[in-house]
LODREN-304543 format. One line per 2 residues: number of its first residue (from 1); their letters; for each residue x, y, z of C-alpha. Coordinates in steps of 0.2 Angstrom, whole numbers, plus 5000, padded with zeros to 4 digits. Example, Ala and Ser with C-alpha at 12.3 -4.5 7.8 and 13.67 -1.06 7.14 Angstrom:
1	as	5062:4978:5039 ~ 5068:4995:5036;
// end
This chain:
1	xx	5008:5142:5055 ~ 5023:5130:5049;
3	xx	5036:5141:5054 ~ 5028:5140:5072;
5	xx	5027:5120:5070 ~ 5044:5118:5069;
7	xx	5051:5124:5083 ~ 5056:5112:5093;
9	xx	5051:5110:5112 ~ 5060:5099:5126;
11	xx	5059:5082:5120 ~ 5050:5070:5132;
13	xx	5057:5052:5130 ~ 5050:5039:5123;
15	xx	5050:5025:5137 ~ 5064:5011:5136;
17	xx	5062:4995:5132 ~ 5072:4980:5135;
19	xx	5085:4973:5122 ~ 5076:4956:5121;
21	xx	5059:4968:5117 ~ 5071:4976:5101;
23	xx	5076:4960:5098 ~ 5061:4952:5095;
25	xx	5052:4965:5087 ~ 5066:4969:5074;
27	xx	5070:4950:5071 ~ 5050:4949:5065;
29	xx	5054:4962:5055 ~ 5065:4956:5045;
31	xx	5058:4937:5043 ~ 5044:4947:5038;
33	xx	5053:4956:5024 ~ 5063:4937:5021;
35	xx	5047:4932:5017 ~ 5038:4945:5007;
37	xx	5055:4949:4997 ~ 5056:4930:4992;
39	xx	5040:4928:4986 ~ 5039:4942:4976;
41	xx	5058:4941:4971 ~ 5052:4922:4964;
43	xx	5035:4930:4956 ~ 5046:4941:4945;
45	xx	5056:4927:4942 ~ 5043:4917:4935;
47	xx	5032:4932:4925 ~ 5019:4933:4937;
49	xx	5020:4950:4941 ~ 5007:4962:4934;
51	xx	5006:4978:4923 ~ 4993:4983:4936;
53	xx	5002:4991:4947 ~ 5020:4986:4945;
55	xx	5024:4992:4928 ~ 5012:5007:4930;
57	xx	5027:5011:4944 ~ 5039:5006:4936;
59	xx	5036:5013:4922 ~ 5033:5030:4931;
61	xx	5048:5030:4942 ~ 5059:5027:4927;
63	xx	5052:5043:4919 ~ 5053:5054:4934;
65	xx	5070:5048:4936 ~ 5074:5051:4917;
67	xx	5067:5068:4917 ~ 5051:5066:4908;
69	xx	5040:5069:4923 ~ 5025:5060:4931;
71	xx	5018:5050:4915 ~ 5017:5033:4911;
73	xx	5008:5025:4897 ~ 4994:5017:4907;
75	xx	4985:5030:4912 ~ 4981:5049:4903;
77	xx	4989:5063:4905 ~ 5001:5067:4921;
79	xx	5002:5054:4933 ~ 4997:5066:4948;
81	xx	4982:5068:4942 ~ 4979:5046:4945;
83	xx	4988:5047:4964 ~ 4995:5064:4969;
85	xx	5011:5055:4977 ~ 5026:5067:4975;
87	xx	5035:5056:4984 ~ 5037:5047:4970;
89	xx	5050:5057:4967 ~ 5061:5049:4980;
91	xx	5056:5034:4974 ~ 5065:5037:4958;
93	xx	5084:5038:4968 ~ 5086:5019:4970;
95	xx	5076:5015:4953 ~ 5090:5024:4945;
97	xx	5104:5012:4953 ~ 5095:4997:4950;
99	xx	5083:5000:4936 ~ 5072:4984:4939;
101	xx	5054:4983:4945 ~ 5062:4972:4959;
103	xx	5067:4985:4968 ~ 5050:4991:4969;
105	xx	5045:4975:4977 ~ 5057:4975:4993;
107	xx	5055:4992:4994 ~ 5035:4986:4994;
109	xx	5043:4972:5007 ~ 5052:4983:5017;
111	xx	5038:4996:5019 ~ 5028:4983:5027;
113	xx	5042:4972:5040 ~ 5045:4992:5045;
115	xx	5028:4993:5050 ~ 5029:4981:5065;
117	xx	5044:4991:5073 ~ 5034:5006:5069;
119	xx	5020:5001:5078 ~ 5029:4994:5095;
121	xx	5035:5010:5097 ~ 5018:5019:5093;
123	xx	5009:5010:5106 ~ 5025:5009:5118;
125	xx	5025:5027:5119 ~ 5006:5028:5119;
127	xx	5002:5016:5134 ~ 5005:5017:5151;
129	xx	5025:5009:5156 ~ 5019:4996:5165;
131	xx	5023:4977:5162 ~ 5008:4974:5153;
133	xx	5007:4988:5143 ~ 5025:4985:5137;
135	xx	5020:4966:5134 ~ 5006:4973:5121;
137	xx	5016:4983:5111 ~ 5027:4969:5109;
139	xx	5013:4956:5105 ~ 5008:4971:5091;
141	xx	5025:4975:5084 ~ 5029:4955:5084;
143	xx	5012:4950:5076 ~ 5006:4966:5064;
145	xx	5018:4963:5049 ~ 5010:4944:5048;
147	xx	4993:4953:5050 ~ 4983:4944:5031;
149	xx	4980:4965:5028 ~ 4998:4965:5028;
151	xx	4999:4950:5019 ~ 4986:4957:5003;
153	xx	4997:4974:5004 ~ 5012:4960:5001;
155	xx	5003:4955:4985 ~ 5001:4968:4975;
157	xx	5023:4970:4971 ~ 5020:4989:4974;
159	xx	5011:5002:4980 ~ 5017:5019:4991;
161	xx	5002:5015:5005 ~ 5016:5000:5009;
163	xx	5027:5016:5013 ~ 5017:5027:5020;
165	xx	5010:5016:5035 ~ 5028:5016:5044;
167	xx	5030:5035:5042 ~ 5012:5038:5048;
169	xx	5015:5026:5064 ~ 5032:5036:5067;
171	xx	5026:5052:5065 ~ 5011:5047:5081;
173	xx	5026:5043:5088 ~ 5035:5059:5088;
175	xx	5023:5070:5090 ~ 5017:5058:5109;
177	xx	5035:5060:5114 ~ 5037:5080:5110;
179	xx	5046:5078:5095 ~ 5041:5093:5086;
181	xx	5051:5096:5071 ~ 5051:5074:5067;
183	xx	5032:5076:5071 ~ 5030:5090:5055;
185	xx	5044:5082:5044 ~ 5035:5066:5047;
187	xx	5019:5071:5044 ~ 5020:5080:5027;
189	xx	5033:5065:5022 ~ 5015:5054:5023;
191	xx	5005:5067:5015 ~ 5015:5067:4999;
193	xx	5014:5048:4999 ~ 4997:5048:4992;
195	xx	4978:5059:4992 ~ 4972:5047:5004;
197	xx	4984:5047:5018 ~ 4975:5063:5022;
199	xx	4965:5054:5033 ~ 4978:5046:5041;
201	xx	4986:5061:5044 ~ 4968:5067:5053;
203	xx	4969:5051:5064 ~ 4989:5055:5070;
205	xx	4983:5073:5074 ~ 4966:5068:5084;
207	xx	4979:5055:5094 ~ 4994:5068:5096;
209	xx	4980:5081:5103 ~ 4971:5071:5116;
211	xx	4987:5064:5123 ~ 5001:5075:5123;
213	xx	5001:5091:5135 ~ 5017:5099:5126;
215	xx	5009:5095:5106 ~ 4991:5096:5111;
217	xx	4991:5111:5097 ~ 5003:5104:5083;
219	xx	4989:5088:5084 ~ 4973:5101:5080;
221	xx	4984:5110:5066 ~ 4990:5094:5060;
223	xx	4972:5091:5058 ~ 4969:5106:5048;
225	xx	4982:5106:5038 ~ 4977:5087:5032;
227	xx	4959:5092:5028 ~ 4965:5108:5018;
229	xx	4980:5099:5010 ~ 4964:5086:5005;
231	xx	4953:5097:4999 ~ 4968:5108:4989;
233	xx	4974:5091:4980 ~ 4955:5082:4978;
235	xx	4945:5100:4975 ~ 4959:5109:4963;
237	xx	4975:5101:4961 ~ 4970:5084:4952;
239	xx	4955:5089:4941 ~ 4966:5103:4936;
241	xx	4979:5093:4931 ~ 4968:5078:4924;
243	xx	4959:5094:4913 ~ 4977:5101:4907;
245	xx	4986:5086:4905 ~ 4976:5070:4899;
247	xx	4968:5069:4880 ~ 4950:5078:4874;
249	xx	4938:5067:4884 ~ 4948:5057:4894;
251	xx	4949:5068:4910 ~ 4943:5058:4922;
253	xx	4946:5056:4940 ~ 4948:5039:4945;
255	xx	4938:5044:4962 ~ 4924:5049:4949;
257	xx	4927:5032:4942 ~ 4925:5021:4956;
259	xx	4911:5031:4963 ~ 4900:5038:4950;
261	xx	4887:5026:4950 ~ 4881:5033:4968;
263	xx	4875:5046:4959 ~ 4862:5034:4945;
265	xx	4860:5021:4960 ~ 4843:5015:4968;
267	xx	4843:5013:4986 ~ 4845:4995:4985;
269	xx	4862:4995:4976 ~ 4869:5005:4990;
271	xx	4863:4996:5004 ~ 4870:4979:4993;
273	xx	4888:4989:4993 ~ 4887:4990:5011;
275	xx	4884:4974:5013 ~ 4897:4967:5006;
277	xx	4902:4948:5015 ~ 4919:4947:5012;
279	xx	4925:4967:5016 ~ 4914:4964:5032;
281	xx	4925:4946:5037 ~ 4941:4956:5032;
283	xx	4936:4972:5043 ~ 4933:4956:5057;
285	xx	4950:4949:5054 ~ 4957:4964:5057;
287	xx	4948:4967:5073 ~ 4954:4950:5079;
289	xx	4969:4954:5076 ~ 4971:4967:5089;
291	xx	4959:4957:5099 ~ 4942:4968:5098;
293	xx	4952:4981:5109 ~ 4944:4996:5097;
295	xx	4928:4992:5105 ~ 4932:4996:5123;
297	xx	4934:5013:5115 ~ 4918:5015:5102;
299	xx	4924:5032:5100 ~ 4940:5030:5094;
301	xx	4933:5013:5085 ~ 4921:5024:5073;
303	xx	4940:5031:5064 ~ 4941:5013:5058;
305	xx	4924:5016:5048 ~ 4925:5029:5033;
307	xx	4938:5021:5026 ~ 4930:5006:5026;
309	xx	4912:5013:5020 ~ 4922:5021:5006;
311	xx	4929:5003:5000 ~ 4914:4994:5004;
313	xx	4908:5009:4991 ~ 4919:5010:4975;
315	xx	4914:5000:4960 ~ 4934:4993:4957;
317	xx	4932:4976:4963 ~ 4948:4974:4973;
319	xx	4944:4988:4983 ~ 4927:4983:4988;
321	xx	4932:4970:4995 ~ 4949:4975:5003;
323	xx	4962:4966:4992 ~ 4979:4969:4989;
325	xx	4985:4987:4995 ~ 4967:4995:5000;
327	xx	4965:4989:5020 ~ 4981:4997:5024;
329	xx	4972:5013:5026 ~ 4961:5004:5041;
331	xx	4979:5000:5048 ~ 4983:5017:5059;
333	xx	4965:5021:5064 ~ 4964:5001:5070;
335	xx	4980:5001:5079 ~ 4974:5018:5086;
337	xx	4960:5013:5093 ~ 4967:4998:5100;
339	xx	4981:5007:5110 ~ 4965:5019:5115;
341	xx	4957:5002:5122 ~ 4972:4996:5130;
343	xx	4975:5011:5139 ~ 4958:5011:5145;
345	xx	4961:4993:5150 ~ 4976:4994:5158;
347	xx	4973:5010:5168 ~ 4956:5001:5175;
349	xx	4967:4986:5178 ~ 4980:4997:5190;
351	xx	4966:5005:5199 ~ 4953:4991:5200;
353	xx	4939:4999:5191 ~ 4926:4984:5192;
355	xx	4922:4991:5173 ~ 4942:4984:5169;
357	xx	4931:4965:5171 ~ 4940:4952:5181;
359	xx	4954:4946:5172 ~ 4958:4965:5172;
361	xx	4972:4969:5156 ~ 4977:4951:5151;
363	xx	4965:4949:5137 ~ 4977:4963:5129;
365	xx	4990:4949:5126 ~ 4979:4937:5116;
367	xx	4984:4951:5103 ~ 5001:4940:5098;
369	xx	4995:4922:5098 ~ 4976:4931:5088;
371	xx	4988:4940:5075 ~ 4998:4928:5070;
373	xx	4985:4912:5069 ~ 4974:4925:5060;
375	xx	4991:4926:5048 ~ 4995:4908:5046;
377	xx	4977:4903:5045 ~ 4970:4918:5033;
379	xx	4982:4927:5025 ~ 4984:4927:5007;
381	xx	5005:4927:5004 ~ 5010:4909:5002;
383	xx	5014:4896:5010 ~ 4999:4904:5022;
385	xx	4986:4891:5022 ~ 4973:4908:5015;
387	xx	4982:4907:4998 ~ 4976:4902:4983;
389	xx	4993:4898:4974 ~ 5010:4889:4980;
391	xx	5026:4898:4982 ~ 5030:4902:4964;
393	xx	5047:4892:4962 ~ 5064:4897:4954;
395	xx	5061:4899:4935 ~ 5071:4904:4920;
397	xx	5055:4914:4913 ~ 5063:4930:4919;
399	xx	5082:4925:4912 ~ 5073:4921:4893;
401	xx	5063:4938:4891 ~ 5079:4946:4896;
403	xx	5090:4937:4884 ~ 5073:4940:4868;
405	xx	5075:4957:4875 ~ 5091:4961:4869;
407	xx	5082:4961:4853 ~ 5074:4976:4857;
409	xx	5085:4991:4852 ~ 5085:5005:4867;
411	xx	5072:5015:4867 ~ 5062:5009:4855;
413	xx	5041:5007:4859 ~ 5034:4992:4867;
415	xx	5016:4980:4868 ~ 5019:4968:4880;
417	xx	5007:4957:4885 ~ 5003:4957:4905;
419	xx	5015:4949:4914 ~ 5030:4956:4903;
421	xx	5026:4973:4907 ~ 5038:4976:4924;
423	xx	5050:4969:4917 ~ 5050:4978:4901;
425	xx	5043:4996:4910 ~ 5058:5006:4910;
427	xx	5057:5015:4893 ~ 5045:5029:4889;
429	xx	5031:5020:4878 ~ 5025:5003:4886;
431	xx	5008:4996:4884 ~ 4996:4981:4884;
433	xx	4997:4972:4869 ~ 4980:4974:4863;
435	xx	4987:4993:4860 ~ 5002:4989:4850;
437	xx	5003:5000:4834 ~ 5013:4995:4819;
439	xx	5030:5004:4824 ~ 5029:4995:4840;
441	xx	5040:4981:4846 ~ 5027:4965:4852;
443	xx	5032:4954:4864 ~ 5021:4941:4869;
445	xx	5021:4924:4881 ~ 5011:4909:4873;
447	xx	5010:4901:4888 ~ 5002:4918:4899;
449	xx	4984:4915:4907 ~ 4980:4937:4903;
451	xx	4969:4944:4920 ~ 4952:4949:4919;
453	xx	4954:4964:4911 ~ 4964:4960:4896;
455	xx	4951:4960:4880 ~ 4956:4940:4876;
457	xx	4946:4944:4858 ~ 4958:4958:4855;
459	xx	4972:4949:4861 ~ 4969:4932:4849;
461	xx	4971:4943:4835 ~ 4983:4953:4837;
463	xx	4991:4935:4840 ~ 4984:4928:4825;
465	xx	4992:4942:4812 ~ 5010:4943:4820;
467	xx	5014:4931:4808 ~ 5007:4938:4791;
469	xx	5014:4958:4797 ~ 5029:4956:4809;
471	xx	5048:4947:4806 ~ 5050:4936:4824;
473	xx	5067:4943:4830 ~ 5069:4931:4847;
475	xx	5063:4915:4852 ~ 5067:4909:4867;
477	xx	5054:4897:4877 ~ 5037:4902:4878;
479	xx	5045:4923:4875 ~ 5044:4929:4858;
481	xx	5047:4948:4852 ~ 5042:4952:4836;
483	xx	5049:4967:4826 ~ 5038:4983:4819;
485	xx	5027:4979:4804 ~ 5036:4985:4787;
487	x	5022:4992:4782;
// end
């Protein structure tokens, strides 16, 4: 079936755009990544990245890249077995030149600027060539990587859905302009990202096979081999490896996590979970975004709704309620259905179906002004007016762990506490301080506000015996790195 999907037909083209429509859409791009690399460049600066997720990746990229495989420290067992993303792999290349959880976070930047261009020429290719239809894929491309989703992606330093949503949109892109051999290599590049782009892969295949004559069959395979490469990886391949790989009783799925108490719940608690305010103002956001064009198409505006229910759902609180990385799933299927609206609009516009209303497609343009108010006025990346702490500025936090660092011999084992994870990630045994073992290395921040889920008993104590067990072998500011007990 593969072998037949590469061949490649007659490319159609995708339609042309105007320089000044390139320009714009690219020079959003990279303010986006101006802005998102800043911020996160100045976080790291100051120690206020987290363990969870940046030196999990960090960590895990380092391994890979070192031959040790897909393990890290904060999590049992292989990696895989967590998030199947092989394309972590790839990942590993520039962590090797630069060996700094920095580079994670423009990567994480850049993923998410690229998304915009991604998506202009997505919806470029997908709507009709007529002014207006050109002037709504510009409004999207210009406006989607200052969407607050976008912005929450932003704020979690790193993770591979940032990656994934660019190749997703491109790969729609190919397969709507013939493009068969990009389609495939596209495709299977998102698939490898993580488990769950699986459903974005089913979205592109269901867009490729209603729209293109010449592809119409590579969509509906496209769509079959998502759901068996999901079932393969969620069915077999990640219970098998969490049962080989992780310690006696620690086997566990992290979808069996987040969803096992469905299975003790009451009716009540369920319906609660659906209920949830804030996911249900972050879905409408989202909707405004793309000013409410899904719902001219209520078939195509359904694909926006598993993911959803399945945050709404999980019992990891982030998720729930659609911070950080977990909306960008909703991304393609929203996006989708908007250029499925759009097209609609814009077809009853040019033949004056009464049903196109009066004002016929200009309500598709509210889509720029919509987008980036909503970013401004709601997102959560500072200096938007949605965030809940300033721009993190220019501090030497980051120049004194390096400098205490030193103190650590190369190698050697680490407990760090939150916020000196990343930074301290690229070795192969890292974990929270309130793990650290008596041949470990401690190093601690007196001045650190730990997140919710650091034990603040555990970690008092530990504190409170560094003292009595533990020669102080740096000092420097509110860093201290304390050696391996004697004892």
């Amino acid at each position: 079936m593969l072998a037949m999907a590469v061949t490649e037909p007659p490319k159609a083209s995708i339609r042309t755009t105007g320089p000044w429509q390139q320009l714009g859409v690219i020079l959003a791009a990279l303010i986006a990544f101006a802005w998102y690399g800043t911020v996160l460049l100045r976080r790291a600066e100051a120690l206020q990245s987290r363990a969870f997720d940046q030196a999990f990746f960090q960590q895990l990229a380092w391994n890979i890249g070192h031959g040790h495989g897909f393990v890290t420290n904060f999590a049992p067992g292989n990696a895989l077995a967590v998030h199947f993303s092989p394309f972590l792999a790839l990942v590993a290349i520039p962590d090797l030149l630069w060996t700094d959880p920095r580079m994670l976070s423009l990567l994480n930047a850049a993923g998410l600027a690229a998304a915009g261009p991604a998506a202009f020429l997505f919806l470029r290719t997908l709507l009709p060539d007529a002014p207006l239809g050109r002037a709504l894929a510009l409004a999207t491309g210009v406006s989607l990587p200052f969407w607050p989703a976008i912005q929450e992606a932003a704020r979690s330093d790193f993770h591979p859905e940032s990656l994934a949503l660019p190749i997703a949109l491109l790969a729609a892109t190919a397969g709507l302009s013939g493009r068969r051999r990009t389609f495939w290599i596209l495709a299977l590049t998102t698939l490898s990202i993580k488990e769950d782009q699986v459903y974005t892969l089913v979205v592109v295949g269901l867009v490729v096979a209603s729209r293109n004559g010449s592809l119409k069959a590579d969509g509906r395979r496209l769509i079959a081999v998502a759901i068996a490469w999901g079932v393969a990886v969620f069915i077999v391949v990640m219970p098998l490896l969490a049962l080989l790989s992780a310690p006696p009783g620690q086997a566990q799925l992290l979808t069996a996590s987040y969803y096992g108490w469905i299975a003790h719940s009451n009716p009540g608690a369920v319906i609660s979970a659906f209920l949830r305010p804030e996911a249900w103002e972050r879905l409408g956001v989202l909707l405004l975004c793309v000013g409410a064009l899904p719902v001219l198409r209520p078939r195509w505006a359904v694909l926006i709704l598993p993911p959803f229910l399945a945050d709404l759902m999980s019992s990891h609180y982030p998720q729930m309620i659609l911070h950080f990385h977990y909306g960008l799933l909703l991304i393609v299927p929203t996006v989708s259905a908007a250029g499925m609206g759009a097209a609609w609009l814009l077809h009853g516009s040019q033949n004056r179906r009464p049903e196109a209303g009066p004002l016929g497609a200009w309500p598709a343009l509210a889509v720029l002004p919509l987008g980036l108010l909503a970013g401004i006025l709601l997102g959560g990346m500072p200096p938007a007016l949605g965030s809940s702490n300033p721009p993190p500025t220019t501090s030497s936090a980051l120049l004194q762990l390096q400098r205490c660092a030193l103190a650590i011999p190369a190698g050697s084992a680490v407990a760090a506490d939150d916020n000196l994870g990343p930074p301290l990630a690229s070795r192969q045994r890292l974990v929270e301080i309130t793990s650290a073992r008596p041949t470990d290395y401690v190093a601690v921040d007196v001045q650190a506000a730990p997140p919710g889920w650091i034990d603040l008993e555990a970690r008092r104590a530990i504190l409170a015996g560094l003292p009595h067990q533990r020669l102080l072998a740096c000092s420097d500011g509110p860093i201290q790195i304390w050696a391996p007990s004697a004892t």
